[in-house]
C-alpha positions, 0 to 999 in steps of 0.5 A, a space after each residue: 500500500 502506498 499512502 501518498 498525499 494526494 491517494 493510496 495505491 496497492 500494486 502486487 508482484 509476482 516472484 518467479 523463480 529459476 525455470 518459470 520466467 520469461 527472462 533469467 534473473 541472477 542466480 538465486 534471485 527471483 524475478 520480480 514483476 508487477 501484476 497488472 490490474 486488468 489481470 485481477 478479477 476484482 474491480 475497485 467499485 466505481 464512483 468518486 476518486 476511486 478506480 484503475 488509473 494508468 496501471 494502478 488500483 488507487 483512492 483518492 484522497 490520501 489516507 492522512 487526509 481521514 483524521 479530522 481534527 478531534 477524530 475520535 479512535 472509532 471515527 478513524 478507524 471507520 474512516 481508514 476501513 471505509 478508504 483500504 477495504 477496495 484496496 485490500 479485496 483487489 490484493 486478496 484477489 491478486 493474491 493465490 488463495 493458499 499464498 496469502 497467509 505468507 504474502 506480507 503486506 507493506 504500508 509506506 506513508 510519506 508527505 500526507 503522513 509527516 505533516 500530520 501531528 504524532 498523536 494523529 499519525 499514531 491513531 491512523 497508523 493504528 487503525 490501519 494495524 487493526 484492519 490489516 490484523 483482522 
């Protein structure tokens, strides 16, 4: 997941190893390729600033956008749920099924996050913890 200022994107990639891909990676590493949106079958539902834009799944605004001034835990939580959710069914359908349990999940949260206050990034940074740990 990638949390920018201005909308959060989810990209997934495939490693293929030795033997599988089209062209040879170095000895002992895999190749490494992005899966391309159209190939997944889950579409971000449409509406708003939301959907496929030029090869990525996004929605729009970024995440830091969703902590209101006074938010309350369950406002953000709410919020975050409401924003991630497309995303992560899109990933969980580019996903193998019995590769899920090890596929790792990153969040990378830049501009929009840093000019939050602490005790505003914390509340989202653990809103987004709590949705990814259920």
């Amino acid at each position: 997941l990638d949390a920018g200022s201005s909308g959060t994107r989810v990209y997934a990639y495939e490693l293929f190893h030795e033997g599988r891909a089209a062209a040879a990676p170095p000895p002992g590493l895999p190749q490494v390729q992005q899966v391309d949106p159209s190939d997944v079958p889950y579409a971000v539902p449409d509406g708003g600033e939301k959907g496929m834009y030029s090869g990525r799944v996004e929605r729009r605004p970024g995440l830091a956008s969703l902590v209101a001034a006074g938010a309350a835990g369950g406002e953000v939580a709410g919020a975050v749920e409401e924003h991630l959710r497309p995303l992560l069914l899109w990933a969980q359908a580019a996903v193998p099924r019995g590769e899920r349990g090890a596929t790792p999940i990153v969040l990378m949260a830049t501009a929009g996050m840093r000019r939050l206050e602490e005790r505003r990034q914390e509340a989202l940074i653990g809103a987004v913890r709590g949705l990814l740990a259920a």
